[in-house]
N, C-alpha and C positions, 0 to 999 in steps of 0.2 A: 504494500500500500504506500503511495505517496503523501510523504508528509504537505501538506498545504494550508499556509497561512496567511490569512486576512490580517491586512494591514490599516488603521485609517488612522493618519496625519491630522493632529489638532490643536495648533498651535494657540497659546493662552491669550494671545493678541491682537487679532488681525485689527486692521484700523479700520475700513471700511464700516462694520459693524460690529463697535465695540462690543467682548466679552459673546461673540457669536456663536462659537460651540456649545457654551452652556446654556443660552437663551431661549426659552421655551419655544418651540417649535408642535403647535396641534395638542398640549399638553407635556408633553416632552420633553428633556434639553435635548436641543437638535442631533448632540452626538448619536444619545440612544439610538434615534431610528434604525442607524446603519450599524450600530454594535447587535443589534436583535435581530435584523435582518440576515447578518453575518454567522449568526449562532443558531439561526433556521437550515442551512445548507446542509446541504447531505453530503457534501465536500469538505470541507472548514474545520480543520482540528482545533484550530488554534485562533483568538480572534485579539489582533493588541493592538493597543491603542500608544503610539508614538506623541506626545505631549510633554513643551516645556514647563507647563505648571502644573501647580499640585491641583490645585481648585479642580479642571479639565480630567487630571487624575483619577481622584477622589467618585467626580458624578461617571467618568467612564466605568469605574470599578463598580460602581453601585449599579449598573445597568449590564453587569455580565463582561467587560473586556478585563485582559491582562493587562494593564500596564506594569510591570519589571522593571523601567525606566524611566527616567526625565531623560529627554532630548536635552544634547549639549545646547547652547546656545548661540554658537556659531550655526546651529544647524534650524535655527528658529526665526529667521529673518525676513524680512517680507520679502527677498532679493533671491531667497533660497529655491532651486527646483526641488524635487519629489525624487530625485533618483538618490540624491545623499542620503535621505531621509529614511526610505526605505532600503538602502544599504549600511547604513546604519542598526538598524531593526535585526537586519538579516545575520549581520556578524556578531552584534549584542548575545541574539537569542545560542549562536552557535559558541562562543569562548564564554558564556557566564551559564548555560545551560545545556551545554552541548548535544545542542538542537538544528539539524541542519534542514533547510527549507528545500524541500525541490520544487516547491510551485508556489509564489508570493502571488496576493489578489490583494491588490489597492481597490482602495475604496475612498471617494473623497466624501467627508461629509457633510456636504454641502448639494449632495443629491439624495436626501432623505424618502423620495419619491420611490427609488429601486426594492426591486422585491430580492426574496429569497431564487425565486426561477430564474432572475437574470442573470445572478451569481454561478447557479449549475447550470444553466446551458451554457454559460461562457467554458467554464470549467473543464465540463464534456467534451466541448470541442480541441482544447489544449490535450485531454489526453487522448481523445479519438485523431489527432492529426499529429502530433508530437510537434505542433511548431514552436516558436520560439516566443509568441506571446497572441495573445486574443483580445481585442480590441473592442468595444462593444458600440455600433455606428446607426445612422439610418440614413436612408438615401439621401442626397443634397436635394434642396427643390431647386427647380429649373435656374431660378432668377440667380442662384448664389454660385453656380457654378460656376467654373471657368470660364465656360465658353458663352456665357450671357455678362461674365461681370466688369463693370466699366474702372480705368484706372486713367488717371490726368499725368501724362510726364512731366519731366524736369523741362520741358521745352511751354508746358503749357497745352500740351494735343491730347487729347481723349484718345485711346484705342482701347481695344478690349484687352484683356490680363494678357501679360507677357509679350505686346506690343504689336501686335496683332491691328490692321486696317480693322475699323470700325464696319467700315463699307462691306466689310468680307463676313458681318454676322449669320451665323445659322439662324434660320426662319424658324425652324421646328427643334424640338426638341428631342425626336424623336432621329433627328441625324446626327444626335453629338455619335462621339466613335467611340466612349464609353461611360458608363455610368460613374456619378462621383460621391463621395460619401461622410460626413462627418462625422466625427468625435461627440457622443452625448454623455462621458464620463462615467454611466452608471457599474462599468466594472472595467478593470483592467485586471488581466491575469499572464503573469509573465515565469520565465526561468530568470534565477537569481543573476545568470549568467552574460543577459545581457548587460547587467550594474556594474558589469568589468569591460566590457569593451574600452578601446581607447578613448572613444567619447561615450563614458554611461546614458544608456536610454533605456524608455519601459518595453522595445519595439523587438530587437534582434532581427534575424538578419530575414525569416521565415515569420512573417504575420498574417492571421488571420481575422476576417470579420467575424463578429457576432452581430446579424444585421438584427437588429430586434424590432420585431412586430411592432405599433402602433407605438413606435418609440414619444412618439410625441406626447402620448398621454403620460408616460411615465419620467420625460428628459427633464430637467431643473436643474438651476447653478446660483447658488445664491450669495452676491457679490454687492448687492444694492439694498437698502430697506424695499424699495418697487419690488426687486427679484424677491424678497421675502414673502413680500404681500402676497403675489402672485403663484409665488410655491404651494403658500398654504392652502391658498386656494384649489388648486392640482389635487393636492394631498388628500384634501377631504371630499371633493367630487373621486377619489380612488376607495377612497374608504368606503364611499357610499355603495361603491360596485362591489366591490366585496364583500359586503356583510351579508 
């Protein structure tokens, strides 16, 4: 059996929305959602909570994660990526518990909206394909994709992305030459392995999608008090489907 550990990054700070991990979210501090979520899986041995403060600590611990550490605070910055963060986690858990990961699942909490199903079917497919990491996306709509999106050069000329004659747009969309996809955060599941490349990413060299169903009812990123507002809203038109 594969060791696999859920990961989620909760920094005591962010400035955007002061004190935002512990801030009730639906009744909740926001953390929970995705510490309970994460301890639903039929995957997820292990479910830690990477955090410079204790406060963040303390309500993780009470809602079911491990926290075993405070994050350095080199590693807490608003400047900081996710790949220290969770390479950090991953060598902590192996020289003070010798505990070694074969499959890390980030999790940001800041998409409280994700279920337990998205976490396994991401899962599923890392070990049903053995790639290097599973990405969980949904199609771009038309308007955002490459081949519709407008960029103004250093000259002051409109052409489309990557400088492309405007004159030369695709009418339909139905001719782009392939389909294009975004990042909705709600699961990243990786090998430890690509945290060593010369340039650390969550990606490695073989990625797959997780294109998930009707992503839009379940995507959220909450960055703004608006994105807040509008989370919860999401949340609880989800809730209402499920009961």
């Amino acid at each position: 059996m594969k060791k696999i550990v859920a990961i989620i990054p909760a920094r005591g700070g962010p400035k955007n929305i002061p004190g935002k991990n512990t801030k009730d979210f639906c009744g909740k501090p926001l953390i929970a959602w995705s510490i309970e979520v994460a301890k639903k899986s039929k995957y997820v041995d292990r479910v830690i909570l990477s955090t410079d403060s204790e406060e963040v600590r303390r309500i993780g611990v009470r809602h079911g994660a491990e926290a075993p550490f405070l994050r350095p605070s080199e590693l807490a910055t608003d400047t900081m990526g996710v790949e220290p963060v969770l390479k950090h986690a991953y060598e902590w858990l192996q020289e003070h518990q010798k505990y070694k990961a074969d499959v890390l699942v980030l999790l940001m909490p800041t998409t409280p909206t994700r279920q337990a199903f998205h976490i396994d079917n991401a899962i599923d497919i890392i070990l049903q394909t053995n790639a290097d990491s599973v990405v969980a996306v949904n199609e771009t709509p038309a308007n955002h994709t490459p081949y519709w999106t407008l960029v103004r050069n250093k000259a002051g000329k409109v052409t489309l992305w990557g400088g492309a004659d405007i004159k030369n747009i695709m009418t339909r969309r139905q001719d782009f030459p392939q389909k294009c996809y975004a990042r909705n955060d709600l699961v990243y599941v990786l090998k430890p392995k690509n945290l060593y490349e010369e340039k650390p990413n969550l990606y490695g060299d073989r990625v797959e999608f997780y294109d998930v169903p009707d992503a839009l009812r379940y995507e959220s990123d909450i960055n703004t008090p608006a994105e807040w507002a509008e989370s919860e809203e999401k949340f609880k038109k989800l809730q209402q489907n499920h009961d």
